[in-house]
Backbone as JSON, one array per atom type, in Angstrom:
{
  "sequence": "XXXXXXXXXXXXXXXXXXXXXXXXXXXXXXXXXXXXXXXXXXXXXXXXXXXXXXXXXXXXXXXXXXXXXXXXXXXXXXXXXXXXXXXXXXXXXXXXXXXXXXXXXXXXXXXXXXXX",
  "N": [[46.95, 47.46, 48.98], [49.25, 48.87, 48.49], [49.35, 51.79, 49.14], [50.34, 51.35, 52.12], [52.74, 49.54, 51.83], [54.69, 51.59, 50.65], [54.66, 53.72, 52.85], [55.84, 52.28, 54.42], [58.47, 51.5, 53.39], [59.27, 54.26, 53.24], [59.26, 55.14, 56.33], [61.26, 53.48, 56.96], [63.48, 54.16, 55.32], [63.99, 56.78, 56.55], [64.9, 56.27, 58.95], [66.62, 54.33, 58.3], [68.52, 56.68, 57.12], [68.82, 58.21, 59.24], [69.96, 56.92, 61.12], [72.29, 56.14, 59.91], [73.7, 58.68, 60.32], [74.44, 59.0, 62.74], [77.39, 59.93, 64.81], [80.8, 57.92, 64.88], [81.25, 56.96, 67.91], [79.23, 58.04, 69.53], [75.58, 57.44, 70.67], [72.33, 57.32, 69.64], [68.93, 56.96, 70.51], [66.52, 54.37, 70.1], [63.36, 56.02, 70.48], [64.49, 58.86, 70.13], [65.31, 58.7, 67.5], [63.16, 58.0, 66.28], [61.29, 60.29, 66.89], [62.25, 61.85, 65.81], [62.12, 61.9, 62.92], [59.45, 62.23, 62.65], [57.97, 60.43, 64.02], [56.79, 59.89, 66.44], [56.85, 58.13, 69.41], [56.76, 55.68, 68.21], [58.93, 53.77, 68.5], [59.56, 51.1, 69.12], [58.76, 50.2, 66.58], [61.09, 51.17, 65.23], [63.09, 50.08, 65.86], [62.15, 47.38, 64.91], [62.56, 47.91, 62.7], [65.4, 48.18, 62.06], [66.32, 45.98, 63.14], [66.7, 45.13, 60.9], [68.33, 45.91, 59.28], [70.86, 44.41, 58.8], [72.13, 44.04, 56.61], [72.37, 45.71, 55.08], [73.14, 48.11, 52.12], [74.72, 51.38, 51.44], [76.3, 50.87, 54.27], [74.22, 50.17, 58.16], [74.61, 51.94, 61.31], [73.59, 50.08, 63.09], [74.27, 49.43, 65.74], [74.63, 51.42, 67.3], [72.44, 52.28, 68.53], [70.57, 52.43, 71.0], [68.58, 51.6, 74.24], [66.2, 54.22, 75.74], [67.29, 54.42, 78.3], [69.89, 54.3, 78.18], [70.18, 51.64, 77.67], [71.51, 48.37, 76.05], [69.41, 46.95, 74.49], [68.82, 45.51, 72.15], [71.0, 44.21, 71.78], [70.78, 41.08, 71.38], [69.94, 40.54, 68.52], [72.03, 41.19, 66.73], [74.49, 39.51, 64.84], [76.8, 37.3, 65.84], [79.32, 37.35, 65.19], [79.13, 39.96, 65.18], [78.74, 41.61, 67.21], [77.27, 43.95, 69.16], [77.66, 45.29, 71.49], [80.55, 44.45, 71.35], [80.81, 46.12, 68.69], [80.42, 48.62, 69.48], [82.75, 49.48, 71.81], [84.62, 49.46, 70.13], [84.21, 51.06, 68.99], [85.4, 53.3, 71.0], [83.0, 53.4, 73.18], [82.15, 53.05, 76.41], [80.86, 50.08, 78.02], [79.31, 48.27, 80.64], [77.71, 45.77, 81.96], [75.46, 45.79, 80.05], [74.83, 48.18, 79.55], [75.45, 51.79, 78.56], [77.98, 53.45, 79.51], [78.62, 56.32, 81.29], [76.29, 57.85, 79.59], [74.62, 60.15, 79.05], [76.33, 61.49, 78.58], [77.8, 61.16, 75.76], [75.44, 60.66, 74.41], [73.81, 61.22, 71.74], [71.91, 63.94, 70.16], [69.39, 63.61, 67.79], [67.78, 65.53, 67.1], [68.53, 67.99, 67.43], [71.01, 67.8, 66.89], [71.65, 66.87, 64.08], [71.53, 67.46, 60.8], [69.83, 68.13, 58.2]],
  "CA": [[47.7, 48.05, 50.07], [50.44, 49.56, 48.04], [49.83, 53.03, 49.75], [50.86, 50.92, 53.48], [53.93, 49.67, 51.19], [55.2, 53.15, 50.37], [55.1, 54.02, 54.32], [57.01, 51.19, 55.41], [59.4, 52.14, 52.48], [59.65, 56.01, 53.33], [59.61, 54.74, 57.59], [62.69, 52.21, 56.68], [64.7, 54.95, 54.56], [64.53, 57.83, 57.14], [65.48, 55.51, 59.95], [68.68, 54.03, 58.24], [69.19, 57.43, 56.93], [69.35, 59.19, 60.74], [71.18, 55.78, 61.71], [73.73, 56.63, 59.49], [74.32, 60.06, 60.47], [75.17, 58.91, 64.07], [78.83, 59.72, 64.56], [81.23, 57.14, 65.62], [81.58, 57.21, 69.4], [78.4, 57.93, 70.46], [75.04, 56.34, 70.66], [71.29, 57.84, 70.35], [67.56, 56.02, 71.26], [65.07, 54.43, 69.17], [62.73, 57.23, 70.53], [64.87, 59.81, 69.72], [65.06, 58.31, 66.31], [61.61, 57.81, 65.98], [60.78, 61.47, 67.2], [63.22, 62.92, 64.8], [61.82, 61.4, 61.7], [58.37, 62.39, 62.74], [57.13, 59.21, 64.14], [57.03, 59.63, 68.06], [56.07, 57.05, 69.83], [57.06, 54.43, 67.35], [60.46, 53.55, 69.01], [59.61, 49.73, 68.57], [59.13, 50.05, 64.82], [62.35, 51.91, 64.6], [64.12, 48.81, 66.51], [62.18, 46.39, 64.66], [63.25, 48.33, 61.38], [67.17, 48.26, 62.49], [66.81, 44.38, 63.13], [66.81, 44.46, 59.02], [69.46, 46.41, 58.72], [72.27, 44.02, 58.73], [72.85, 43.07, 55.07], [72.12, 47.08, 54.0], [73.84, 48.83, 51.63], [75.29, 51.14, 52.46], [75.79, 49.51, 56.17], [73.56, 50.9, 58.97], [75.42, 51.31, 62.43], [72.66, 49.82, 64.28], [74.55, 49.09, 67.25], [74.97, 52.89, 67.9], [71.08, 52.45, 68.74], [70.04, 51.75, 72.46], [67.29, 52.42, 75.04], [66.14, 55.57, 76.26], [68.44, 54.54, 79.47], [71.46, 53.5, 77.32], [70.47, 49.75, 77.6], [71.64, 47.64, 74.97], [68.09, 45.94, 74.76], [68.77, 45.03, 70.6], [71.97, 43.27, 71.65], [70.59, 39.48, 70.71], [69.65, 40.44, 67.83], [72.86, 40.87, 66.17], [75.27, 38.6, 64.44], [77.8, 36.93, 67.09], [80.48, 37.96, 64.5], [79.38, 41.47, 64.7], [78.19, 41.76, 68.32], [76.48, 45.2, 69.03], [78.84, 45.97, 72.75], [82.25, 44.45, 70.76], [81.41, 47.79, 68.38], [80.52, 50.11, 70.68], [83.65, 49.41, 72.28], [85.36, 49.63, 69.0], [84.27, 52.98, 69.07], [85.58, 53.98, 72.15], [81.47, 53.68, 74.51], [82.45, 51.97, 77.37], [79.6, 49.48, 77.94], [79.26, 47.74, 81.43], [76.25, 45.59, 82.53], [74.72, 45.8, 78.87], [74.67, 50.34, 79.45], [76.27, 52.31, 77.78], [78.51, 54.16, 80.98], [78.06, 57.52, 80.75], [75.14, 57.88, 78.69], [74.27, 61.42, 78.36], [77.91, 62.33, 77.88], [77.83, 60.58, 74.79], [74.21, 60.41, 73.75], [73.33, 62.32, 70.2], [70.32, 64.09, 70.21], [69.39, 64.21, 66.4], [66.77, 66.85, 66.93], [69.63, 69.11, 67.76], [72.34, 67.15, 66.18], [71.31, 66.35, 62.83], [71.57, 68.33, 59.8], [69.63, 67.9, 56.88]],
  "C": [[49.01, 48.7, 49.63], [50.59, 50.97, 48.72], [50.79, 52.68, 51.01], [52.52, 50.72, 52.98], [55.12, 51.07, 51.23], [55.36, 53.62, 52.02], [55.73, 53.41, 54.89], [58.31, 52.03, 54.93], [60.27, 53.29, 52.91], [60.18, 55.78, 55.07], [60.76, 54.23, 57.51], [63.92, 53.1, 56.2], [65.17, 56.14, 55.56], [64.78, 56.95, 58.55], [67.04, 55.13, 59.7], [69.29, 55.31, 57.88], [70.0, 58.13, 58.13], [70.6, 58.38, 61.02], [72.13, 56.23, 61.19], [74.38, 57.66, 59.57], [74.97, 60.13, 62.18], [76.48, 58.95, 63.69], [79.79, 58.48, 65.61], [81.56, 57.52, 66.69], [80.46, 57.43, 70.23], [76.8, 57.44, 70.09], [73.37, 57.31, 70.51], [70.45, 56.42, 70.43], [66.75, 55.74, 70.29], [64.03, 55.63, 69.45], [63.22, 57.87, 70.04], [64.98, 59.85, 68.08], [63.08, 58.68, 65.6], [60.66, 59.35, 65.89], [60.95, 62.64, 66.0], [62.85, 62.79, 62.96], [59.84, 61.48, 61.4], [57.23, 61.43, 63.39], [57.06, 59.28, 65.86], [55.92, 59.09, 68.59], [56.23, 55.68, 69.58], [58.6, 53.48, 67.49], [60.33, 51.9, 68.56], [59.99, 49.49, 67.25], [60.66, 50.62, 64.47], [63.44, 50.49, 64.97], [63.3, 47.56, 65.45], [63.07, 46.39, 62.72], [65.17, 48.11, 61.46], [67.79, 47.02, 62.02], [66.91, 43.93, 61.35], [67.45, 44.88, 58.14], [70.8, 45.95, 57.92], [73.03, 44.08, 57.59], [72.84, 44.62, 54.19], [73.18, 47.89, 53.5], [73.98, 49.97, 50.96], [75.04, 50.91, 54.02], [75.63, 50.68, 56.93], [74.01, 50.57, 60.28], [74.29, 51.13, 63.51], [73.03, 49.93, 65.58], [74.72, 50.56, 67.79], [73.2, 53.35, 68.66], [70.85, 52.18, 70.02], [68.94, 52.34, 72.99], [67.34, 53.37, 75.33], [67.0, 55.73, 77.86], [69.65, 54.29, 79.05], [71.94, 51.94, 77.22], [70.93, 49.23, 75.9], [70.29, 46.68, 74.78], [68.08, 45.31, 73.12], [69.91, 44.08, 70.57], [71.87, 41.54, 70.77], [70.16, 39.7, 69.86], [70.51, 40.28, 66.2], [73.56, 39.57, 65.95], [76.48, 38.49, 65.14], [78.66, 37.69, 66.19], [80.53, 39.13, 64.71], [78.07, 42.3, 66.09], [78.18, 43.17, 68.99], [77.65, 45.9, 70.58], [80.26, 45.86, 72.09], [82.19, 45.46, 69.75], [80.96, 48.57, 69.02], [82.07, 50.14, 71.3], [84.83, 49.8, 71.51], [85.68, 50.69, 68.74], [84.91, 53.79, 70.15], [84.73, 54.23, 73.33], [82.09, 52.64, 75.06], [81.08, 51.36, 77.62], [79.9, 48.51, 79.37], [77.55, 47.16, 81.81], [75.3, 45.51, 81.01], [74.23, 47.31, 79.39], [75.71, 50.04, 78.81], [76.87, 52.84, 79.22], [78.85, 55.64, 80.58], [77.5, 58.53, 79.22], [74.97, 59.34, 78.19], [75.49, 62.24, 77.66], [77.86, 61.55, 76.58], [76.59, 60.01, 73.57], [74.17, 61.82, 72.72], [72.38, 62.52, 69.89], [70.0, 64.6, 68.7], [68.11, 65.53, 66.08], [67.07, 68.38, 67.16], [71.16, 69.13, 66.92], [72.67, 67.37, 64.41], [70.77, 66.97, 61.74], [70.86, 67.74, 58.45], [70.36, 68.33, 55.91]]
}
């Protein structure tokens, strides 16, 4: 199964790569991720890929990641120390309710955004 290997691999690298091209302050979607890297549809895998972010170097701003409504739905997955709304907030996204509060004003569409 070494070819399946190599796709996780290549899936895992252009995920933290997009991740990391989010700019501080605003937030895109696992879909939109997922779409942008060729994978649409795969929004889960992109969130389950994130959750293995933490320890990566260099560091992947997961928390800039939310639902296609601006939910925080990855929140428990982080490290209390490094709790996914206390940086958004850090950044300046106001976050009420586990949203983001005004979502589209601040959502980054990397299929428009995002420069190779």
């Amino acid at each position: 199964m070494p070819d399946q290997d190599v796709k996780v691999d290549v899936f895992q690298r252009d995920v933290f790569e997009l991740t990391r091209a989010i700019p501080s302050g605003r937030v895109t979607s696992y879909g939109a991720i997922a779409k942008s890297i060729g994978s649409a549809g795969a929004s889960r895998r992109v969130g389950w890929v994130l959750n293995t972010s933490f320890s990566a170097i260099p560091p992947v701003p997961a928390h800039r990641v939310v639902n296609r409504k601006g939910m925080l739905t990855g929140r428990m997955h982080f490290p209390e120390e490094h709790a996914m709304e206390t940086q958004l907030k850090a950044e300046g996204i106001e976050v009420k309710n586990d949203m983001v509060v005004n979502f589209e004003a601040v959502f980054w569409d990397p299929q428009v955004e995002w420069l190779d």
